[in-house]
C-alpha positions as CSV (number, residue, x, y, z in Angstrom):
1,X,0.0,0.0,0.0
2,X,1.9,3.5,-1.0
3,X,2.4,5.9,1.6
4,X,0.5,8.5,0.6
5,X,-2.4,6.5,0.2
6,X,-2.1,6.0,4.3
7,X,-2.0,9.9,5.4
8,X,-4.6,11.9,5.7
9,X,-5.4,14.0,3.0
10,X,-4.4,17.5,4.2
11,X,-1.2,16.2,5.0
12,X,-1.1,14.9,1.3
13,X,-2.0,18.0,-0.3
14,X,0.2,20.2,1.4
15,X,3.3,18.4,0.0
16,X,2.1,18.3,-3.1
17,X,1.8,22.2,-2.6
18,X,5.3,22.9,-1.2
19,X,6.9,20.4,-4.3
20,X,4.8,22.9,-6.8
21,X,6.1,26.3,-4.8
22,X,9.5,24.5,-5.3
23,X,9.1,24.2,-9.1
24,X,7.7,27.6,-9.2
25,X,10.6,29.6,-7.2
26,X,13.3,27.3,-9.7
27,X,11.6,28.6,-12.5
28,X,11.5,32.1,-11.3
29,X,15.3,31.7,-10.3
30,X,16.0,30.1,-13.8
31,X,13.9,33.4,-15.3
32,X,15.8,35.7,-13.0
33,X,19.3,35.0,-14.0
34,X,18.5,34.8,-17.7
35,X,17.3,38.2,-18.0
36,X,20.3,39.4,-15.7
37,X,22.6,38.0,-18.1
38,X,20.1,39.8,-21.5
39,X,20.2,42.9,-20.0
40,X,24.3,43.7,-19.9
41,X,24.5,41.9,-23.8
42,X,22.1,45.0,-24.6
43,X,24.2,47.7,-26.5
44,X,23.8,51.2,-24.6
45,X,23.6,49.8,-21.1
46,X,26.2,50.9,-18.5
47,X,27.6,47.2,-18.3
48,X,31.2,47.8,-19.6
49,X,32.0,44.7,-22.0
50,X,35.7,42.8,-21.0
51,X,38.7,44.6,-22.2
52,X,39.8,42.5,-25.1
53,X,42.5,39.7,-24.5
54,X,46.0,40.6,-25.9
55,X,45.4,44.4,-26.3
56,X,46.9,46.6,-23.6
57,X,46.4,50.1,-23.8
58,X,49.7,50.8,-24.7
59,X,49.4,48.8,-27.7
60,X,46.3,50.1,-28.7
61,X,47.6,53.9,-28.6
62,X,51.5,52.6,-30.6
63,X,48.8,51.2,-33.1
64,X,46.4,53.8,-34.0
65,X,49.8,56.2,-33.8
66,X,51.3,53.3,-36.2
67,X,48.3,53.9,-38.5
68,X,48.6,57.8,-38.2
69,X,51.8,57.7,-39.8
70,X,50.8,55.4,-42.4
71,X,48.0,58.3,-43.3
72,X,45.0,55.7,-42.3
73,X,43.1,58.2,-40.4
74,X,40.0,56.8,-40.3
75,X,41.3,53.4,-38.7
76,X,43.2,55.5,-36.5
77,X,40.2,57.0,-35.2
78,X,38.5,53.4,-34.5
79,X,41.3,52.6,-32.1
80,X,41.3,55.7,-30.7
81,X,38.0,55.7,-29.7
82,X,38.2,51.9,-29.0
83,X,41.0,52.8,-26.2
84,X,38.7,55.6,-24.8
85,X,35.6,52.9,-24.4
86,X,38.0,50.7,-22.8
87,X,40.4,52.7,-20.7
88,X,37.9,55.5,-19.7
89,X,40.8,56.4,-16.7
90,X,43.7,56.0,-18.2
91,X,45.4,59.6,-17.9
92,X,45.7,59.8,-21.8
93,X,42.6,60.2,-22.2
94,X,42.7,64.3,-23.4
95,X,45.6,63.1,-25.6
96,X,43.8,60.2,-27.4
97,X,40.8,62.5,-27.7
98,X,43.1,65.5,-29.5
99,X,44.5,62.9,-31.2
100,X,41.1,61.5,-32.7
101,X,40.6,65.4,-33.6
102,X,43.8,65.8,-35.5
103,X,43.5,62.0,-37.2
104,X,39.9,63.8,-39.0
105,X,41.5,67.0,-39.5
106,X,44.6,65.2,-41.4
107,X,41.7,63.1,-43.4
108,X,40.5,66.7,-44.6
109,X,37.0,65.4,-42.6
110,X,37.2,69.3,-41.2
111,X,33.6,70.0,-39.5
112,X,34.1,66.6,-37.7
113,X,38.0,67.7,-36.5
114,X,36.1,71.1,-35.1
115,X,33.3,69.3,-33.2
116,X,36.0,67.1,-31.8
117,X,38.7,69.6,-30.7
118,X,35.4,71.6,-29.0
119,X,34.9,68.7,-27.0
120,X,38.4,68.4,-26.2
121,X,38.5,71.9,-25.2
122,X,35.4,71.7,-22.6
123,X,36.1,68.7,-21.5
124,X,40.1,69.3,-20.6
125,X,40.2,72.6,-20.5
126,X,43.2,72.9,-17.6
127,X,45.3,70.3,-19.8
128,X,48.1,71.3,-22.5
129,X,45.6,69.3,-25.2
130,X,42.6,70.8,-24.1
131,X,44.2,74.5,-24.5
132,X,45.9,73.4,-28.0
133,X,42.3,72.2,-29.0
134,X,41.2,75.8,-29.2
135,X,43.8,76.8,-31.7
136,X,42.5,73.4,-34.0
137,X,39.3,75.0,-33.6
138,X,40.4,78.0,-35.6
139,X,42.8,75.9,-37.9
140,X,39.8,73.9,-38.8
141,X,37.7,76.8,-39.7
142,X,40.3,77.9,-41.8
143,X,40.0,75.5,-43.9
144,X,36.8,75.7,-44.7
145,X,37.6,79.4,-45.5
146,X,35.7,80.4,-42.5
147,X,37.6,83.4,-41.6
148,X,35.3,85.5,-39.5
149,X,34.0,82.4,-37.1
150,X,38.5,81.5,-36.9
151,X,38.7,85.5,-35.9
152,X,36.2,85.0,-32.9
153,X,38.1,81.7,-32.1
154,X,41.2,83.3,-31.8
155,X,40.0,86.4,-30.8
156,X,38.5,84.5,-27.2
157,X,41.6,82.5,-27.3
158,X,43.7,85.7,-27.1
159,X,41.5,86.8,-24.1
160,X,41.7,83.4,-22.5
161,X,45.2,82.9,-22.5
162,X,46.9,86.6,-23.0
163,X,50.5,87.4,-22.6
164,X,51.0,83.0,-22.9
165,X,52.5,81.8,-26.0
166,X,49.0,80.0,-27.0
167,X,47.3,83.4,-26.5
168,X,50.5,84.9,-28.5
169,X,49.9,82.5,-31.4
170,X,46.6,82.8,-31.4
171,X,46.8,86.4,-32.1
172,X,49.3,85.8,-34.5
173,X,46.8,83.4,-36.2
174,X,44.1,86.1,-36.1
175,X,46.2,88.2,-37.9
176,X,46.1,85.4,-40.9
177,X,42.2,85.4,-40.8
178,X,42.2,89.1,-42.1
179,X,45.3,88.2,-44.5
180,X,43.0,86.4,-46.0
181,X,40.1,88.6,-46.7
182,X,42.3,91.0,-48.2
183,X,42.3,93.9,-45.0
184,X,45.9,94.3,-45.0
185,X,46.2,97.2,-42.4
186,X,44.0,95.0,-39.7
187,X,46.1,92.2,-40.6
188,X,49.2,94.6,-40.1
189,X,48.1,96.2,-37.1
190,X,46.9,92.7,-35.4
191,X,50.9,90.8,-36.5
192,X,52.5,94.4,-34.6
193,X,50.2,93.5,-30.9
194,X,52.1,90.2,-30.8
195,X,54.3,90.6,-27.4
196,X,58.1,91.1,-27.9
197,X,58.2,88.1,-25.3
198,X,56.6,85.7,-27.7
199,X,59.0,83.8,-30.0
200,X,56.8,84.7,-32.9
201,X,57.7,88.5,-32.4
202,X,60.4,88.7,-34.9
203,X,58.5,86.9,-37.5
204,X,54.7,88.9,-36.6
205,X,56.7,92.2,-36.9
206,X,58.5,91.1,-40.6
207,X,54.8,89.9,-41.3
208,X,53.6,93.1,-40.5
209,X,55.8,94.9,-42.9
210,X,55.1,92.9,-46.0
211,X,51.1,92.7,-45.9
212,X,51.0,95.9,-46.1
213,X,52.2,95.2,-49.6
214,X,49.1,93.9,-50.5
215,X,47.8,96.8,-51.1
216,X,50.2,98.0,-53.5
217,X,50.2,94.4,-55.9
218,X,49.1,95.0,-59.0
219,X,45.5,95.0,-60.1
220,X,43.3,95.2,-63.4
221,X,40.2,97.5,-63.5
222,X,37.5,95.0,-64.6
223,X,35.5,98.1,-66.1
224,X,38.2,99.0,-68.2
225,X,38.7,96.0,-69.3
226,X,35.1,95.8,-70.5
227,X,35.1,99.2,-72.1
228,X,37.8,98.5,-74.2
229,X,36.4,95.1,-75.7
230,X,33.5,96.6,-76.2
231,X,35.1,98.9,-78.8
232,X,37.3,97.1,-80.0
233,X,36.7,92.8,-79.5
234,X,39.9,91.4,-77.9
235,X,41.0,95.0,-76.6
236,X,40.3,93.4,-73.1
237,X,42.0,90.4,-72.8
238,X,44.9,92.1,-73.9
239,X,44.2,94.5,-71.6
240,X,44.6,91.6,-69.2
241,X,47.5,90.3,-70.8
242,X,46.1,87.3,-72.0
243,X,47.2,87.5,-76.2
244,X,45.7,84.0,-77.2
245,X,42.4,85.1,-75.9
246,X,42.8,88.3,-77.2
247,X,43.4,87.1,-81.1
248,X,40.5,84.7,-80.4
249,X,38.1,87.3,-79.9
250,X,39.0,89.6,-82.3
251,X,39.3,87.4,-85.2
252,X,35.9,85.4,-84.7
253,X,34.0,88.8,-84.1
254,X,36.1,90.4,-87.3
255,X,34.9,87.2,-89.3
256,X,31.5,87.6,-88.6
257,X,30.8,91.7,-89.1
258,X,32.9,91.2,-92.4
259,X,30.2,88.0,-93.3
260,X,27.1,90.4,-92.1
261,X,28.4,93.3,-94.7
262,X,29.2,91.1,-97.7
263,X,25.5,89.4,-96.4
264,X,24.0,93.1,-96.6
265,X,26.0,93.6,-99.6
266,X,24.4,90.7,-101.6
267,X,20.9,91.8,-99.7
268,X,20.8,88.2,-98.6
269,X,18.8,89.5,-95.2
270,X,18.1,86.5,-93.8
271,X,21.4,85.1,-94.0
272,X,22.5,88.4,-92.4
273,X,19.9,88.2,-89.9
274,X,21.4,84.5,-88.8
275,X,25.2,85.9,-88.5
276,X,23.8,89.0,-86.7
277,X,22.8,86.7,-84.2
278,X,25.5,84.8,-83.9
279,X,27.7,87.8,-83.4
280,X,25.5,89.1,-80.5
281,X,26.3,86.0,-78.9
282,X,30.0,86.2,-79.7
283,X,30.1,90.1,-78.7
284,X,28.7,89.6,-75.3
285,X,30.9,86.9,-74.5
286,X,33.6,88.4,-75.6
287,X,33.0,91.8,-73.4
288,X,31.8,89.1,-70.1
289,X,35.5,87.6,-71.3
290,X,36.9,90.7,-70.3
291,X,35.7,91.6,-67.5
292,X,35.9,88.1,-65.7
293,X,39.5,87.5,-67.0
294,X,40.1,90.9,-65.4
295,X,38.5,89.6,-62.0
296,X,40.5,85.9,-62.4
297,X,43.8,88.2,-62.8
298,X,42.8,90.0,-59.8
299,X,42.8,86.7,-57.5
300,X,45.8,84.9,-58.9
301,X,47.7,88.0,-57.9
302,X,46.5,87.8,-54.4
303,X,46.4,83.9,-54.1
304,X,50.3,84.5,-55.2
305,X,51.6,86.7,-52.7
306,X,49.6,84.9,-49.9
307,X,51.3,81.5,-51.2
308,X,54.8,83.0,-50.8
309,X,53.5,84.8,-47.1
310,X,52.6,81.3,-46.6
311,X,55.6,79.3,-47.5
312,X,58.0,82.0,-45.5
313,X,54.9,82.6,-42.5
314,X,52.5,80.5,-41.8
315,X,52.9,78.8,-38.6
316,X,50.7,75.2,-37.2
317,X,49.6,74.7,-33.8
318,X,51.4,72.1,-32.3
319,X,50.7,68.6,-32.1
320,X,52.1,67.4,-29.0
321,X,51.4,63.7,-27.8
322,X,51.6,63.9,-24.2
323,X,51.9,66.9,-21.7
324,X,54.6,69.5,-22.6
325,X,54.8,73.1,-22.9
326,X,53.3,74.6,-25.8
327,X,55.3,75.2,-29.0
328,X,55.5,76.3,-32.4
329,X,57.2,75.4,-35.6
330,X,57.6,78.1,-38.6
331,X,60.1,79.0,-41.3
332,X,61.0,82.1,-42.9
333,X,63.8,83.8,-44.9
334,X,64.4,87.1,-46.0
C-alpha cells in the first residue's frame, strides 16, 4: 500500500503544494538570472564589455599612432576611440581624444576635426591638449575658409590665455584670418600686438611689414577692361594680358561683321539676320570675357603673394602627444 495513500489527506495536499512552490521559485530563479545576463549583452547599457585579450592600452595607442603615420586616419580614429571605451581612466585620455581630432582633420574630414577639438577643449580645458584644442578649432575653420568664425576663435583664445605663448599665437593666427580677406592694415596692425616676449615677435613684426604690400600688388580694372572690348573685341583680354584670348576674340568677331556686310552687300537679309545673331552672342561673351579674365587676374595675384606669405609665414599649432609646454614650428627667410 503506497504511503501517501495512508495519510490523511491535508497532509497529502500540502506536500504536493510545497513540491509545486519548489518548481515555481526554480523557474523564477531560472527566469531571474537569464534576464540578468540579457540585459548587460544589450548595447547602450552601463555594463562595460571585458577589455579584449592581448590588447593593452599601450598597444592600442603605438597602433592607432602606427596607423597615423601610415596616413590611415579613419582606422586610427577606430582605435582611438576603442582605447577611450575601454580605458575610460587611463590619464591619456585628453591626448587620445586630441588625437582623434587631429587624425579627421589630417583626413580633410574638417567639421568633424572642429566638433572634436570643441569637446576636447570643454572637457580638458586645464590640460596642454585641451588648451591646443582651441587653436584646431580656428585651424579647422580655416580651412573651410571660415575666416570671421577663426577670428572669434582666436579672438577669445587671445582673451583666454593673454601674454602666454597660445594666446600669442593665437593672435598671430588672427592676424592670418584678415590676411586672408584681403584687409591688409587689420592684418598689419593685429601681427604688430604680438608681445616682444613671444618667439613669434620677430616673424609677426616682418609679417607686419610685408602685408601691407598687398595693397600695392598690382590690379586690373574689370570696367576697363570691359570698355575696351566693347570697342574694340579682344582689346580686353589684352588688356589683361592674356594674347591667345585676345586674337580669339578679335578674329571670330572680325569674321562675322565682315560676313554680315558682304551678307548686306548681296541683300541676302536673312542670312544676315542668322550671323547678326550669332555675333550678339560672340560680342557679349567676348565683353563678359573681359571683365571676368580681369577679375580671375585679380585673384591669382593675391592667391600668389599669400602662397609665398605662406611658404615663408605660416605657422601650425602644435601637435604634442603627451603633456609639454606649448610650442611652435615656422620658417622664414628674407
Amino acid at each position: 500500500m503506497l504511503l501517501s495513500q495512508t495519510l490523511p489527506p491535508a497532509i497529502s495536499r500540502a506536500r504536493w503544494q510545497w513540491r509545486l512552490l519548489r518548481i515555481l521559485l526554480l523557474g523564477a530563479s531560472l527566469w531571474l538570472g537569464s534576464s540578468v545576463l540579457l540585459w548587460a549583452q544589450v548595447p547602450g547599457l552601463p555594463a562595460r564589455p571585458a577589455i579584449p585579450e592581448g590588447f593593452s592600452a599601450d598597444q592600442l595607442v603605438e597602433f592607432a599612432e602606427q596607423l597615423m603615420r601610415e596616413g590611415e586616419y579613419f582606422r586610427a580614429i577606430t582605435e582611438y576611440r576603442r582605447f577611450l571605451f575601454y580605458y575610460p581612466q587611463d590619464p591619456r585620455q585628453a591626448m587620445v581624444h586630441f588625437r582623434i581630432g587631429l587624425a579627421f582633420y589630417r583626413g580633410q574630414s574638417y567639421v568633424e576635426a572642429l566638433q572634436t577639438f570643441r569637446e576636447v577643449a570643454q572637457r580638458y580645458p586645464e590640460t596642454v591638449h585641451g588648451k591646443q584644442a582651441w587653436l584646431w578649432q580656428g585651424e579647422s575653420l580655416m580651412r573651410q575658409a571660415q575666416y570671421g568664425a577663426a577670428e572669434q576663435v582666436y579672438a577669445e583664445v587671445g582673451k583666454q590665455f593673454g601674454p602666454e605663448e597660445i594666446g600669442q599665437l593665437a593672435r598671430y593666427q588672427r592676424g592670418w584670418t584678415l590676411l586672408y580677406r584681403g584687409l591688409w592694415r587689420d592684418a598689419s596692425a593685429q601681427f604688430q600686438h604680438v608681445s616682444p616676449e613671444s618667439s613669434l615677435y620677430h616673424v609677426a613684426q616682418h609679417l607686419a611689414e610685408e602685408s601691407l604690400e598687398g595693397e600695392q600688388l598690382p590690379r586690373k580694372s574689370p570696367l576697363t577692361a570691359g570698355i575696351l572690348s566693347g570697342v574694340l573685341p579682344g582689346s580686353g583680354q589684352l588688356y589683361n594680358g592674356r594674347l591667345g584670348d585676345a586674337l580669339l576674340a578679335f578674329c571670330l568677331n572680325g569674321l562675322f561683321v565682315t560676313g554680315i556686310v558682304e551678307a548686306i552687300e548681296h541683300r541676302e537679309f536673312a542670312i544676315a539676320g542668322i550671323l547678326s545673331f550669332f555675333e550678339a552672342g560672340w560680342y557679349t561673351g567676348n565683353i563678359y570675357g573681359a571683365v571676368n579674365g580681369a577679375y580671375k587676374q585679380n585673384r591669382h595675384v593675391v592667391e600668389t603673394f599669400l602662397r609665398n606669405l605662406e611658404n615663408r609665414f605660416r605657422v601650425q599649432p602644435p601637435e604634442a602627444h603627451r603633456p609639454q609646454p606649448v610650442g611652435i614650428r615656422f620658417s622664414f627667410d628674407f
